[in-house]
C-alpha positions, 0 to 999 in steps of 0.5 A: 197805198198808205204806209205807216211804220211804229217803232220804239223811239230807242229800238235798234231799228230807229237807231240803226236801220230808219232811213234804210228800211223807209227807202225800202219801202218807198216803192210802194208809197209815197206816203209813209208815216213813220212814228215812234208812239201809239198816239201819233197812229193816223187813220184810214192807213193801208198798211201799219208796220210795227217792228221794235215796238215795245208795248201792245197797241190797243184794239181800237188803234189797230183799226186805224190801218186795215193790215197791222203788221209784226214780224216775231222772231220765232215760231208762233205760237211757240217762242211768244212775248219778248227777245226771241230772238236774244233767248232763242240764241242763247239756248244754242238754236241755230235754224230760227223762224220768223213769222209774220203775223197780224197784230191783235189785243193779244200778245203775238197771238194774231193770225200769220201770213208768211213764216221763214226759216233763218239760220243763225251761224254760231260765230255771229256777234250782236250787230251781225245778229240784228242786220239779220234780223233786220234784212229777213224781217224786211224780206218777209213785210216786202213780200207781203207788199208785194201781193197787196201791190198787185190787189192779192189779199195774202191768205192768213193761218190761226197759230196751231200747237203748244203755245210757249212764252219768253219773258223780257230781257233787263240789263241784268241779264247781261251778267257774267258768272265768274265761276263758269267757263267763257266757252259756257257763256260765249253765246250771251257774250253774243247777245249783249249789246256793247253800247246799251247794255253790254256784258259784265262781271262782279267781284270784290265789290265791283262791277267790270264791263266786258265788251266783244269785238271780232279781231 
């Protein structure tokens, strides 16, 4: 089986989690093309894999494997387009579905194959949330190459029900009211990224960063 994987070159999977996440599939190819742009797409793929990416891949790259893979941290077609995961948290969601679809010219809107429901404990700090996300999203593509492995075709559904959408988080979203309690807030203060784009405050013509860390 030829395996490629697309990937945002500052996605915290290529940060954190590449070596890891190749080994992991390595037991169903030898040759795996590991790429950080649309451009660098091989024809004649089985399978491409594309996690962390940040931009929609044109219809006529899609045909250069004949499974595009996503994992999307939410219940499609609820929860479509960016950070669900991040918005989903934020709005005091504990049980959160992931759901792997087919990727298509249309945002999220592909047909699904597999969906899992992941709790999400209300003490989780960033790094916590994304080994989580990391650890359940390879769950759901290992079992899909499982099947292919074995000459299964796994059975894909159409999204059914309301469709919803999350608009894209900036840095800006990171900010801090100083007017509301840190309890209101404490989930942001989980999603924030220390490193890229942490939490922070404005007051008296200054900005301040805020950092979280578990004693």
């Amino acid at each position: 089986m030829k395996i490629q994987i697309l990937t945002s070159i500052n996605s915290w999977l290529n940060q954190n989690k590449k070596e890891e996440f190749i080994k992991s599939i390595n037991k169903f190819s030898k040759k795996i093309n590991y790429v950080n742009k649309i451009t660098n797409l091989k024809k004649n793929y089985d399978v491409c894999i594309i996690l962390n990416f940040f931009k929609i891949i044109p219809k006529n790259k899609l045909k250069y494997s004949k499974f595009n893979l996503v994992v999307h941290e939410s219940d499609l077609p609820k929860g479509r387009g960016s950070s669900p995961l991040a918005w989903q948290i934020l709005n005091n969601k504990k049980i959160i579905t992931f759901t792997l679809f087919e990727a298509s010219k249309n945002l999220d809107s592909g047909k699904y194959y597999f969906k899992k429901k992941v709790y999400f404990g209300n003490n989780l700090l960033f790094d916590e949330i994304k080994e989580k996300q990391f650890v359940n999203s390879s769950f759901l593509i290992i079992k899909f190459l499982k099947k292919i492995n074995k000459n299964i075709v796994p059975k894909s559904f159409f999204q059914n029900g309301k469709t919803t959408y999350f608009l894209r988080r900036y840095k800006d979203n990171s900010q801090l009211n100083i007017k509301k309690s840190l309890h209101s807030q404490f989930n942001l203060l989980r999603i924030c990224d220390n490193k890229n784009y942490p939490a922070f405050f404005k007051i008296y013509n200054k900005k301040y960063i805020v950092k979280i860390l578990k004693s």
